[in-house]
C-alpha positions as CSV (number, residue, x, y, z in Angstrom):
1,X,174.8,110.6,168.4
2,X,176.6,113.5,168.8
3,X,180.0,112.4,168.0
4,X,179.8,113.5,164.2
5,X,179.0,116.9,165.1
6,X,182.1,116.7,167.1
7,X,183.9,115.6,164.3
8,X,182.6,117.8,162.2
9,X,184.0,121.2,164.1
10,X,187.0,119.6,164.6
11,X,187.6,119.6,160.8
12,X,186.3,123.2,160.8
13,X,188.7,124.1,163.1
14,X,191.3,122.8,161.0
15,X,190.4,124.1,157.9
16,X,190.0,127.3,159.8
17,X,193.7,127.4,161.2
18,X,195.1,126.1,157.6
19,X,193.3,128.8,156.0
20,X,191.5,126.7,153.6
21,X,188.8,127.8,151.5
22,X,185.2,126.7,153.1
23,X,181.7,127.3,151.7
24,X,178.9,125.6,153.7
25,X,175.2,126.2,153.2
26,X,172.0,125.9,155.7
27,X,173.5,123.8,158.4
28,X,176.7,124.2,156.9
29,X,177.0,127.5,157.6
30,X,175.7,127.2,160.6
31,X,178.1,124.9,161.9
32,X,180.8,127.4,160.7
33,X,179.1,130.1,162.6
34,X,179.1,128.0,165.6
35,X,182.1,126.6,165.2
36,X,184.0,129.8,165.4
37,X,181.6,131.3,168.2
38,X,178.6,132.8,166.8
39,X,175.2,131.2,168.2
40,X,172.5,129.8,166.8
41,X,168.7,131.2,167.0
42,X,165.2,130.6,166.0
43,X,164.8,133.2,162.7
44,X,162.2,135.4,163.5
45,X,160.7,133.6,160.2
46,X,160.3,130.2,159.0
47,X,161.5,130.2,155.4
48,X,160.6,127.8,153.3
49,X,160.5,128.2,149.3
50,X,161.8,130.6,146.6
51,X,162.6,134.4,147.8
52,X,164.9,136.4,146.8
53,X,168.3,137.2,148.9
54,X,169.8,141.0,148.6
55,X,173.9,141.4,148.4
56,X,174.8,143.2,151.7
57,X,178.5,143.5,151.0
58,X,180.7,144.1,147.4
59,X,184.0,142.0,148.6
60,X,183.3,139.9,145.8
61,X,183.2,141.8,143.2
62,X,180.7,140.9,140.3
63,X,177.2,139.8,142.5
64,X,173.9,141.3,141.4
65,X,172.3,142.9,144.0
66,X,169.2,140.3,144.3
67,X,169.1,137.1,143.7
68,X,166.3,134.3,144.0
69,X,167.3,131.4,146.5
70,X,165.9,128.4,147.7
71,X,164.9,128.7,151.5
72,X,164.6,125.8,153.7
73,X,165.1,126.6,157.4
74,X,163.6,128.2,160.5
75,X,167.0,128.8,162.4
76,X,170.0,131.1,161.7
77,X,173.5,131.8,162.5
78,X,174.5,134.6,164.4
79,X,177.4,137.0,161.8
80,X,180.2,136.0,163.5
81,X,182.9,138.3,164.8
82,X,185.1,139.9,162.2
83,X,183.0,138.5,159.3
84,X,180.9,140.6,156.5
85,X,177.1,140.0,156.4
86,X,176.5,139.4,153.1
87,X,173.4,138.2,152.0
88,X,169.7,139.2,153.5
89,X,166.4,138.0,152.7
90,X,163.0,140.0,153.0
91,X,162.3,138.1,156.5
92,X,165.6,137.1,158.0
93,X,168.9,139.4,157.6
94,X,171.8,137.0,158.2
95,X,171.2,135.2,155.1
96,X,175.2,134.8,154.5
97,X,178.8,135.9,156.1
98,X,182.2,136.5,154.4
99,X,185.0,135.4,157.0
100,X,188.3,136.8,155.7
101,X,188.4,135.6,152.0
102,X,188.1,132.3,152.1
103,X,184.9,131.3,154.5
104,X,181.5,131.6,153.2
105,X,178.5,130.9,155.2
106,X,174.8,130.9,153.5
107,X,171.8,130.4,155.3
108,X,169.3,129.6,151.8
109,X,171.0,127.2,149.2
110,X,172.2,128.3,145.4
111,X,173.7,124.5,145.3
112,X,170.5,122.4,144.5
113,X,169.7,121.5,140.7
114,X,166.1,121.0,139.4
115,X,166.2,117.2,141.1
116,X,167.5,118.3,144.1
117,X,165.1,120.8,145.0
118,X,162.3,117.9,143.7
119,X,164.0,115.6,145.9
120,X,163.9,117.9,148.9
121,X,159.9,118.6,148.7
122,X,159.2,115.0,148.3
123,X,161.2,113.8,151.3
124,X,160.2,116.8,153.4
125,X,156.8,117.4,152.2
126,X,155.4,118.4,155.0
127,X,157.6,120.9,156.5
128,X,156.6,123.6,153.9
129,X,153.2,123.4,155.4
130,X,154.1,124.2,159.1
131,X,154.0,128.0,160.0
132,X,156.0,128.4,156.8
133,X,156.2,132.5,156.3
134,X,156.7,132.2,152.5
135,X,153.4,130.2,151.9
136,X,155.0,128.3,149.4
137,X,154.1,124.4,149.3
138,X,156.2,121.7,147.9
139,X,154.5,121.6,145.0
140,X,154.8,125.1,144.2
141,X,158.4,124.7,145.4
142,X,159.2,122.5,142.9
143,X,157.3,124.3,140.0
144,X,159.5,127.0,140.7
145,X,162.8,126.7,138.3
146,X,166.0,126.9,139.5
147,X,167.3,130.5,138.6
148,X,170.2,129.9,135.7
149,X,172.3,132.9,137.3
150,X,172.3,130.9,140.7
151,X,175.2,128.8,139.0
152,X,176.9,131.5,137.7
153,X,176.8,133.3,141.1
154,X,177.9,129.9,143.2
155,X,181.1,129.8,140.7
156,X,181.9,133.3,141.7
157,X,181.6,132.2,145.5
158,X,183.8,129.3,145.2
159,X,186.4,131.0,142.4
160,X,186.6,134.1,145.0
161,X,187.6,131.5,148.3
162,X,189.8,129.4,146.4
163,X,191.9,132.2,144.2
């Protein structure tokens, strides 16, 4: 069914015209991209695991220049028109997109606590192992801890849309 996806640009669009702040990751962003025009591909990699992401951009001001992100996707958004790329990975360059200053798109996640990403492997266990190009399995997925800056850098995302 379809009709949520409908739903969902719809309420994109809004937000978009009301200028409200939006941060969506992995399909989130996606969506955004989509939404406002931008297509989605197959990445020319299948990420799935840890690897670090590189700041593209300095509009926000404060953002180290790598950071280590959780990966789970083998599709990406397009930059769209008149937005920043801002984040890129080893193996896929649009990682992430500043629209204006109050849309943020991410292609990895910086969202997911330690349970989360557990969560995730368990319930997806198999997709690590299927042409994945970070060789990570879930296991070793979930081993991995969540990077304590990747709060601290999500908090700058969100304070920066919002101010």
């Amino acid at each position: 069914d379809l009709a949520w996806i409908k739903q969902e640009r719809q309420l994109i669009t809004a937000m978009l015209e009301a200028h409200k702040p939006m941060l969506g990751a992995c399909f989130g962003g996606q969506q955004i991209a989509k939404t406002i025009g931008a297509k989605i591909l197959d990445a020319p990699h299948k990420e799935v695991g840890w690897a670090p992401v590189y700041l593209k951009d300095s509009t926000i001001p404060d953002l180290p220049e790598k950071l280590t992100a959780l990966h789970w996707h083998e599709q990406m958004f397009e930059i769209p028109e008149d937005a920043k790329l801002l984040f890129s990975s080893d193996l896929v360059e649009n990682q992430g997109f500043l629209l204006g200053d109050n849309v943020i798109g991410l292609q990895f996640h910086f969202e997911p606590e330690e349970d989360n990403v557990r969560e995730i492997a368990i319930n997806d266990v198999d997709y690590p192992l299927e042409n994945n190009d970070l060789h990570q399995t879930g296991e070793e997925i979930i081993a991995h801890r969540v990077p304590e800056e990747n709060q601290e850098v999500m908090f700058k995302l969100l304070d920066f849309i919002t101010k």
